[in-house]
Residue, then its C-alpha position, 0 to 999 in steps of 0.5 A: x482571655x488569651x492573656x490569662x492563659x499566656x500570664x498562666x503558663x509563665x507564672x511558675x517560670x516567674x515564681x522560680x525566677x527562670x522567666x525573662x525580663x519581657x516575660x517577667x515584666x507581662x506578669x507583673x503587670x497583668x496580677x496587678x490588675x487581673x484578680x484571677x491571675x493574681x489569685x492563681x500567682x499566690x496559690x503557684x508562689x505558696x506551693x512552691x515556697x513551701x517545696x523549698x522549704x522542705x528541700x535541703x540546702x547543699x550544706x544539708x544535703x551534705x550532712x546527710x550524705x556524710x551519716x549515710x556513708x557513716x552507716x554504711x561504714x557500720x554495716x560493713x564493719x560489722x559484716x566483717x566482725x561476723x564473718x571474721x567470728x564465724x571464720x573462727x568458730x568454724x575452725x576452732x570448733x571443728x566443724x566438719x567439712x566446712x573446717x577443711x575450707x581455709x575461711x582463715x584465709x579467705x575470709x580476711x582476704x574478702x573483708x580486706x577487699x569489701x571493707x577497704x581497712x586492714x587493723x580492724x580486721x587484723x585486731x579482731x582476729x586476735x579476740x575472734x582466734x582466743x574464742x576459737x581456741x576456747x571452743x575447740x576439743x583441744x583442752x590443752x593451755x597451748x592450744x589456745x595461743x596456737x590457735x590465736x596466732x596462727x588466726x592472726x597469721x593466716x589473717x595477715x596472709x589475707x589482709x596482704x593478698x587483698x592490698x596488693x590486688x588492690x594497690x594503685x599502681x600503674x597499668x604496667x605492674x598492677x599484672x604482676x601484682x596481681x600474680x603476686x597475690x594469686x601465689x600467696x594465697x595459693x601457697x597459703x592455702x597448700x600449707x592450710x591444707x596440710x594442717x587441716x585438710x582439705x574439701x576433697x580428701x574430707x569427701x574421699x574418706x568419707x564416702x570410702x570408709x562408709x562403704x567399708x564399713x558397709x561391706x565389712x560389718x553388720x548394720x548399727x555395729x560402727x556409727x559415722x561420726x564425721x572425718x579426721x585429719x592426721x596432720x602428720x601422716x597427711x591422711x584423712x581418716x572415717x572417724x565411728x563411734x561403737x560400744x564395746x563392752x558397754x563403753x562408747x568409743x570411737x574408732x577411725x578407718x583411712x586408707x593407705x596410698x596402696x590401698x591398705x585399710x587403716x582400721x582401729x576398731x578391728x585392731x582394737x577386737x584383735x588386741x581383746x581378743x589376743x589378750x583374752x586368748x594368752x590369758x586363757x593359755x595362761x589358765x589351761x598350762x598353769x596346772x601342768x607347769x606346776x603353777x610356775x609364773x610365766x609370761x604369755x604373748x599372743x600373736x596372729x599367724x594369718x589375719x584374723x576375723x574377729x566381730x564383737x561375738x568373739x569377745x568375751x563380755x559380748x560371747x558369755x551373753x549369747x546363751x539366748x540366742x544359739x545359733x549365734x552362740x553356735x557360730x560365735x564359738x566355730x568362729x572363735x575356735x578357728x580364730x585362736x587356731x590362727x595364733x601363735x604364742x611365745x611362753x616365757x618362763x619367768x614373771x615377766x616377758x624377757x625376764x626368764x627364769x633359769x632352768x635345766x635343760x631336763x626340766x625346761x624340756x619336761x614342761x614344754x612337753x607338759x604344755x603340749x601334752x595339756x593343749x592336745x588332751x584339751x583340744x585347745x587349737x593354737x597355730x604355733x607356740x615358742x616356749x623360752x627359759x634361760x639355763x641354770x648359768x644365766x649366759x643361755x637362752x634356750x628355745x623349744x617350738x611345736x605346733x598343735x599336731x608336734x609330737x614330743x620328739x619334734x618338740x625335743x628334736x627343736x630345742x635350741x639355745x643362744x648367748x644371753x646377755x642380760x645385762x643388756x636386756 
């Protein structure tokens, strides 16, 4: 029995062909003539062939090995081509904020790294830059191959910085290589920066212009939309959407280095607001000049506050709402009494009819004359009409409380060229 159990433990050892010659030789002699043993020898020899017939040879092993790495190839390649698309997409749509971090650059710089290959990266951001440029709110045909070269550039700027880090050279210049690639990835990024933005300046505008527009108008009035980027001025910009007049529009508010707020809605309220203004002193002089043609040019003395109440097409709809009216009115009157008007007699502005000095002076003092008996408030006006001989242009100014001797007592007049007008 003590046999059985020895032959027992060496019989695996002897299926394998692992045990020694003494070893091997006890268990070839000992199946022979012990049924038990040799039963257990068949069952352990069975088990193990067809555990070697399952296991792969090298051949096999390496065969599979091969297709592994293939796919993993694969998957990488295509975690390039998304992230290559995406880069793209990003900064031809425009999206906001994430288009002022240079993934142009960065992105085929950490593929390069990953994937290990430079053409299929370079070769994709050719296709990937034609449908960035397709996305983008830039409809110009230029646009398109602007927007597919420079992908291809900043592409190669990654591509390059990644090859050097990943040079293999000796200890001694892989440092210098290194630095290398830090400059030009940081040079690279500066000169995106200037193009589009950047993270920080995209912050800054945002949090700035919002609490601006928060302290200067009423609630709903201005809708954030995002942030701009002015590439020519290198400024950031609050972009707002509002409607005026029943049409949307959009609006953008920046910040000068001093501290001077940059605000085209407020610049587009005034320029209503002037026009309708010279237009009105236009209708309120008309008769009292004869209905001559003259050329009115509004302009404010002092800075104006006008909001949307102000304008016509918003103050003609108040009737509903008094006290609104009430202070749209009081606000609008003190506001046109901030403006100062040139009048020039003739069809168009710098094209001056020709007027004795008599008759120039009887009708800025018929303007004045109408604007008092009116109550029209205005800061200053500077009427202007060539003499009868063409070589003069005369000039008379008054304010809103000038009497008609101040107004003849300011009559000037100049050499005119009008030829080279």
């Amino acid at each position: 029995m003590k046999t059985c159990n020895l032959v027992k433990d060496l019989i695996p050892l002897y299926v394998e062909e692992l045990a020694n010659e003494d070893s091997a030789e006890l268990v070839k002699n000992h199946i022979t003539e012990c049924a038990e043993c040799r039963s257990y020898y068949e069952m352990i020899k069975q088990d193990y062939e067809e555990q070697k017939a399952i296991q792969p040879d090298d051949k096999q092993l390496d065969r599979l090995m091969g297709q592994l790495a293939g796919y993993q190839q694969k998957i990488k390649l295509a975690g390039v081509m998304m992230a290559m698309l995406m880069s793209s997409i990003i900064h031809g749509a425009g999206v906001q904020f994430l288009s002022t971090i240079p993934f142009l650059i960065l992105v085929p710089f950490v593929c390069r790294l990953y994937y290990g290959k430079s053409w299929p990266i370079l070769l994709s951001s050719i296709g990937f830059g034609i449908i960035g440029g397709l996305l983008s709110e830039n409809h110009s045909s230029s646009y398109i191959p602007f927007f597919t070269v420079m992908t291809f550039l900043t592409s190669i700027t990654g591509v390059l910085a990644a090859v050097l880090i990943k040079s293999r050279i000796g200890k001694i210049w892989r440092p210098v290589f290194w630095i290398i690639s830090a400059a030009l990835l940081f040079a690279s990024c500066m000169a995106f920066f200037s193009l589009s933005g950047n993270p920080v300046g995209y912050v800054q505008a945002m949090v700035k212009s919002k609490d601006y527009v928060n302290k200067t108008y009423e609630e709903g009035v201005l809708s954030f939309k995002g942030v701009v980027f002015n590439f020519k001025d290198k400024r950031h910009y609050g972009q707002f959407e509002y409607v005026l007049n029943g049409v949307r529009q959009t609006a953008t508010i920046g910040f000068d280095p001093d501290g001077q707020v940059d605000d085209y809605y407020k610049y587009v309220l005034e320029s209503q607001f002037l026009y309708e203004r010279s237009a009105d002193m236009k209708t309120e002089i008309t008769a009292a000049i004869d209905f001559s043609p003259v050329a009115i040019d509004a302009k404010p003395a002092s800075e104006l506050n006008i909001t949307e109440d102000e304008i016509n097409d918003r103050y003609y709809h108040l009737s509903y709402d008094p006290e609104r009216r009430n202070k749209a009115t009081a606000l609008r009157r003190s506001e046109s009494a901030k403006l100062s008007y040139e009048i020039s007699f003739g069809p168009f502005s710098e094209e001056y009819d020709k007027l004795s000095k008599e008759q120039f002076i009887d009708k800025a003092a018929a303007i004045l004359n109408t604007l008092q008996a009116r109550q029209v408030p205005f800061h200053s006006i500077q009427v202007k009409a060539l003499d009868p001989s063409g070589s003069h242009l005369q000039s008379i100014s008054f304010s809103s409380s000038s009497s008609i001797q101040q107004l003849k007592d300011s009559y000037t007049t100049q050499g005119y060229d009008i030829y080279k007008k």
